[in-house]
TIGU-868622 format. One line per 5 residues: number of its first residue (from 0); for each residue x, y, z of C-alpha. Coordinates in Angstrom, 3 decimals. Each point is the difference from the previous one (the first is absolute). Layout:
NUM	X Y Z; ... .
! end
This chain:
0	-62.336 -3.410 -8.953; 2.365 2.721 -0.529; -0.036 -0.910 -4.024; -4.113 0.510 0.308; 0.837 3.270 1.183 .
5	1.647 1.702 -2.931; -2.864 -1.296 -2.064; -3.004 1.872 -0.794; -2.946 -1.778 -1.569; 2.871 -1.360 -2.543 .
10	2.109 2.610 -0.309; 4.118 1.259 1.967; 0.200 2.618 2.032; 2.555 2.648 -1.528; 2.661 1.144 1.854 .
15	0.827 3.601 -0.673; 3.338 1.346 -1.577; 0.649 1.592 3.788; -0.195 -3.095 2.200; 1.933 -1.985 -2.747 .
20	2.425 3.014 0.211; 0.030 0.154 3.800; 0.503 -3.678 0.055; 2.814 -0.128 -2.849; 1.925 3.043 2.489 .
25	-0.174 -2.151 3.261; 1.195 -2.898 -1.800; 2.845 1.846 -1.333; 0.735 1.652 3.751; 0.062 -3.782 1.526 .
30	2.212 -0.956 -2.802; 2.251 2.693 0.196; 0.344 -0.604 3.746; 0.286 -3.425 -0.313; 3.016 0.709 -2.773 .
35	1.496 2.510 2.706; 0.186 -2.257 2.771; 1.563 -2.815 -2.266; 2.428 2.987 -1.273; 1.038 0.391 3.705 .
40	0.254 -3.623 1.389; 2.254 -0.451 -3.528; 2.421 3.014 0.569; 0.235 -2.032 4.190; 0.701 -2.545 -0.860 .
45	2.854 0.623 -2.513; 1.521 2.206 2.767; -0.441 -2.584 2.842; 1.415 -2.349 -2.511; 2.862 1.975 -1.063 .
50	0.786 1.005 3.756; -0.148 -3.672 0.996; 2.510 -1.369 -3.261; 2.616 2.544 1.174; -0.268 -1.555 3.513 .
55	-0.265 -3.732 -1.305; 3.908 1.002 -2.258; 1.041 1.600 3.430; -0.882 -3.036 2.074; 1.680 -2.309 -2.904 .
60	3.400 2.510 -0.075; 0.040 -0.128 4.167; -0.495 -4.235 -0.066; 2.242 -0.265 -3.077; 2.951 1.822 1.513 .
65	-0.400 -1.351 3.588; 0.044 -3.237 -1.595; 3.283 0.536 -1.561; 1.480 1.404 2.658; -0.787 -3.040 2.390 .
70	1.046 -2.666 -2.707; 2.937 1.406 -1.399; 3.346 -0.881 1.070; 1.786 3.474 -1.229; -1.409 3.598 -0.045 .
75	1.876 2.619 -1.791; -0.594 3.243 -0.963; 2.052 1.910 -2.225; -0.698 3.703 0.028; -3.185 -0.683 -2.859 .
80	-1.760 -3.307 0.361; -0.343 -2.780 2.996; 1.459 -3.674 -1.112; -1.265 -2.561 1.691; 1.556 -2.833 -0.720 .
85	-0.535 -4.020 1.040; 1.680 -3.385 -0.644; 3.868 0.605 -0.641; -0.645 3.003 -1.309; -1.868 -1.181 -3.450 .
90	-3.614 1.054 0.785; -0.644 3.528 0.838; -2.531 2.746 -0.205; 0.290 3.570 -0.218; -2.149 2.790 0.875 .
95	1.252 3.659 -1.403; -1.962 2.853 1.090; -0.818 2.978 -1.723; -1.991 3.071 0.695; -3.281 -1.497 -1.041 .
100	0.303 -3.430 -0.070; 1.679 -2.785 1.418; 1.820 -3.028 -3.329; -0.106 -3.357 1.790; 1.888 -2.325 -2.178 .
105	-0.115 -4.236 0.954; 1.188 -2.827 -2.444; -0.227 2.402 -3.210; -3.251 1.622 0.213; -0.887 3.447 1.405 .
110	-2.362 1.096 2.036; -0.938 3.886 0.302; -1.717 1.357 3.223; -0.927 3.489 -0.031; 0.895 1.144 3.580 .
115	1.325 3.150 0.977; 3.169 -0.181 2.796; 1.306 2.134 1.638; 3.053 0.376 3.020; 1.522 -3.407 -0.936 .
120	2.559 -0.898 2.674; 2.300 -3.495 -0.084; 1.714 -1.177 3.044; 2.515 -2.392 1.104; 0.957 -1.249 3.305 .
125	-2.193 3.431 0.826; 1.828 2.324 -1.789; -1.139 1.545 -3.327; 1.633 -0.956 -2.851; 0.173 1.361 -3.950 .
130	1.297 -3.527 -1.554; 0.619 -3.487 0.806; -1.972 -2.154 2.224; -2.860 0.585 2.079; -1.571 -1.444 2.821 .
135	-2.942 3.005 0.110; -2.045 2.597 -1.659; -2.722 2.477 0.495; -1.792 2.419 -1.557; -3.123 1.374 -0.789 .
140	-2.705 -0.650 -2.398; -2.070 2.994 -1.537; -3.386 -1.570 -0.947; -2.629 3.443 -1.207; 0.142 1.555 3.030 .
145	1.384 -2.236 2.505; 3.550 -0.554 1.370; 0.249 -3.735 0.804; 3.202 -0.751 1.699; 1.904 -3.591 -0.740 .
150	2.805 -1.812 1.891; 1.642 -3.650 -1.448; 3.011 -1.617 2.274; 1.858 -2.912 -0.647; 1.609 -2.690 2.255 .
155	3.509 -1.128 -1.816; 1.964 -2.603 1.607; 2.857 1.789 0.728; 2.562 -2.843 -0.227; -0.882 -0.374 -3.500 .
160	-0.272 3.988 -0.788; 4.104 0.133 1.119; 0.601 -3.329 -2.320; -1.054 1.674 -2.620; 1.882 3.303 0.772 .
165	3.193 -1.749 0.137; -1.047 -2.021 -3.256; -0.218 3.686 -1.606; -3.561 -1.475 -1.211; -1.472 3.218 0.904 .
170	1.848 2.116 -2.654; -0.364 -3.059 -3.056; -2.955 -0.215 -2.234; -1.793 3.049 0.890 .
! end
């Protein structure tokens, strides 16, 4: 029906150059809002997933080192980086922190995560120490604009911590 009604008696209507003008304009303007909406939900959801990858590295530095500091059997720290180190001494990991990122280093391969830390502090038996082992440490994590506090502790067994002292193990292979 609508077909009949651009015929007459065998002949198309004609559309004029205006309304195919007019036409051709609000295509464009749908089109170009169409292309600026997509524009916007693109530039989102890079941020969103930029903002959530720096989260997802700090969640994996947090559960890396927490891990490491329940499983080892020694923590030492000696001024630069953190050794953590497991069966008799042979397996270890290190972390060494610098300004903008944090070198994790585990059976010869290196890891890089790109946190910012600041106010660093390493205890022992509750008092701060600059070297040798440590039982504690805190600090605080500068993530854009946010200050995220962080606090490890470790449980030694002291019987063995004073074996090893007396075995001078503490000062060998560092």
């Amino acid at each position: 029906m609508a077909i009949k009604s651009l015929f007459i008696k065998g002949k198309v209507k004609a559309f004029t150059i205006i309304e195919l003008s007019v036409v051709a304009l609000l295509g464009s303007f749908l089109l170009f809002i169409a292309y600026f909406a997509l524009e916007i939900i693109t530039k989102r959801y890079f941020v969103s997933k930029k903002q959530q990858d720096k989260y997802v590295e700090l969640d994996y530095f947090l559960h890396r080192i927490e891990k490491d500091i329940l499983l080892s059997n020694e923590t030492l720290f000696d001024g630069y980086k953190i050794v953590f180190f497991y069966d008799k001494r042979e397996a270890k990991h290190t972390y060494e922190f610098e300004k903008e990122y944090v070198l994790y280093e585990h059976q010869g391969s290196v890891d890089t995560f790109h946190i910012k830390l600041e106010n660093i502090e390493y205890y022992f038996d509750k008092k701060n120490v600059k070297t040798g082992i440590i039982d504690e440490m805190e600090g605080i994590i500068l993530m854009d604009k946010e200050k995220i506090p962080f606090h490890f502790f470790k449980k030694y067994d002291y019987l063995r911590l004073f074996q090893n002292e007396e075995n001078n193990e503490w000062t060998q292979n560092r």
